[in-house]
SEKELO-990052 format. One record per residue (C-alpha): x, y, z. Coordinates in steps of 0.02 Angstrom, whole numbers, padded with zeros to 5 digits, always signed. Layout:
residues N
XYZ ...
end
This chain:
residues 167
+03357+03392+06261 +03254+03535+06196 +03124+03482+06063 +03158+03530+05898 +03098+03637+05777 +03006+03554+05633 +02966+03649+05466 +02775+03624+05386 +02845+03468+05278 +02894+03358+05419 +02736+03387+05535 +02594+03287+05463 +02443+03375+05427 +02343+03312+05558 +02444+03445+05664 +02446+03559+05562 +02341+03723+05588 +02265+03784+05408 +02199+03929+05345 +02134+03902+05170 +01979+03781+05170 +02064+03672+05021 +02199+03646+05129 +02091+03565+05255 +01993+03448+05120 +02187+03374+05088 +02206+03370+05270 +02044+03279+05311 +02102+03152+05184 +02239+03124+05238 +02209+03116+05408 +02097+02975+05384 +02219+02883+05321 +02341+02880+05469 +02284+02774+05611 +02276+02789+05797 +02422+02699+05847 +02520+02815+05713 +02452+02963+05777 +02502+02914+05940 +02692+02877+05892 +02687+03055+05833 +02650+03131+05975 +02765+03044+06076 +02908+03081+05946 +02840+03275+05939 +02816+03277+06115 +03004+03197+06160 +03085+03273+06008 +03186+03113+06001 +03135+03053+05804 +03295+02995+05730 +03235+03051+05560 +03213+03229+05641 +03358+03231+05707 +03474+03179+05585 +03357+03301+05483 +03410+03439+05619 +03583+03395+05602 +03609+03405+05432 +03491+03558+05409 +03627+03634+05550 +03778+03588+05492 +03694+03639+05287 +03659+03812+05355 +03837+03790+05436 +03905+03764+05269 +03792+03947+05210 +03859+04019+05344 +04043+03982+05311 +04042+03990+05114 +03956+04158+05154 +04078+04195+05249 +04210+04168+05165 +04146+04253+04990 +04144+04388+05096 +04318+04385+05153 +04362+04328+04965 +04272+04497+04884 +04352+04597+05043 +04523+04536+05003 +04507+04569+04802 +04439+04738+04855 +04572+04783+04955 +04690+04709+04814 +04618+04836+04693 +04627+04957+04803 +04815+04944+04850 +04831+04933+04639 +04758+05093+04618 +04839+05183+04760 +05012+05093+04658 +04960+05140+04485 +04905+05339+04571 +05073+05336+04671 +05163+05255+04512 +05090+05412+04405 +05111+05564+04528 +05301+05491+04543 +05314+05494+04357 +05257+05664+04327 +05372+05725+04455 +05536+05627+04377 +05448+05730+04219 +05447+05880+04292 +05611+05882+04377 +05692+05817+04228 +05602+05958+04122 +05685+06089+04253 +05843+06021+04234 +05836+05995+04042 +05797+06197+04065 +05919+06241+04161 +06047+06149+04052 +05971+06240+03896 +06031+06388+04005 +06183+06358+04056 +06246+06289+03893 +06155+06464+03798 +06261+06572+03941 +06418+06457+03900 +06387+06475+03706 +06372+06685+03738 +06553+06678+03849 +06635+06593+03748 +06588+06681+03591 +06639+06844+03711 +06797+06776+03746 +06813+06742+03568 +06787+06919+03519 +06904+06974+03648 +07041+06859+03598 +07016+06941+03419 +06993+07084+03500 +07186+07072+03591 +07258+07004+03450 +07212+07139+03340 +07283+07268+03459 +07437+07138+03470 +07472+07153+03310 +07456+07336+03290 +07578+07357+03439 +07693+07221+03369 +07688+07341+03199 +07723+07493+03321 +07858+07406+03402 +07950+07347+03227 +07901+07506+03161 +08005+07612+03309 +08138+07471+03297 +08153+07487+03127 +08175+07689+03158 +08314+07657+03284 +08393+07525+03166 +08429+07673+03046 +08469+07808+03162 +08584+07701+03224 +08648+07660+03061 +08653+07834+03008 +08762+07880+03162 +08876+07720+03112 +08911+07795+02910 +08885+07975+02970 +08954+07982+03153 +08809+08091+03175 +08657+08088+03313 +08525+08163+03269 
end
């Protein structure tokens, strides 16, 4: 087994390397306090990496930086998957909006071309009203033509029937 990393908390600082002298008055002190046989027992567990504290340090730092690793990932995927839901919302609302204007516009067109066609069916049928006038008028003055030249032949032929006379 490879030895393992350890951060500058879990190496004493007897091993540690220091560059500020304050750091190595706390060191000295400290240092003094730990005793041979301790000192030894450190090595041997920094030497063998096998300290069970370490590694169940090790393991839990892994499997915390696992846990980074996967909520980070999966924030990511979470803000991905809202963008992408806001993006498919606008492209709705934009294809939603273009589609209205052009149900607006083709029902304007047609509204127009009704206008139109009623405005041409208004003019024929006020032409076909002034033509019906227009017929009946001359109708009427043929009708009074008509009666008129019956009339006329009524009396001639009445004349001829008292007088025995054609004209």
């Amino acid at each position: 087994m490879a030895p393992t990393r350890r951060t500058k908390k879990q190496i004493p600082a007897a091993f540690r390397s220091s560059s500020t002298p304050s750091e190595n008055d706390e060191e000295s002190a400290t240092t003094e306090a730990f005793e041979s046989k301790d000192l030894m027992k450190l090595a041997e567990d920094l030497v063998s990496g096998v300290s069970l504290q370490g590694i169940s340090e090790v393991s839990n730092l892994k499997s915390h930086q696992n846990l980074k690793r996967r909520e980070a990932k999966r924030k990511a995927i979470q803000l991905e998957h809202a963008q992408r839901i806001e993006a498919i919302r606008m492209k709705i609302e934009n294809l939603y909006e273009e589609r209205k204007s052009k149900v607006i516009q083709a029902q304007n067109v047609q509204w127009d071309a009704l206008t139109r066609l009623l405005e041409k069916r208004q003019s024929i049928e006020a032409r076909i009203i002034s033509d019906l006038k227009s017929i009946e008028q001359t109708s009427l003055s043929l009708a009074r033509e008509i009666i008129a030249t019956y009339d006329g032949r009524l009396q001639d032929i009445a004349e001829v029937e008292t007088t025995g006379e054609a004209r």
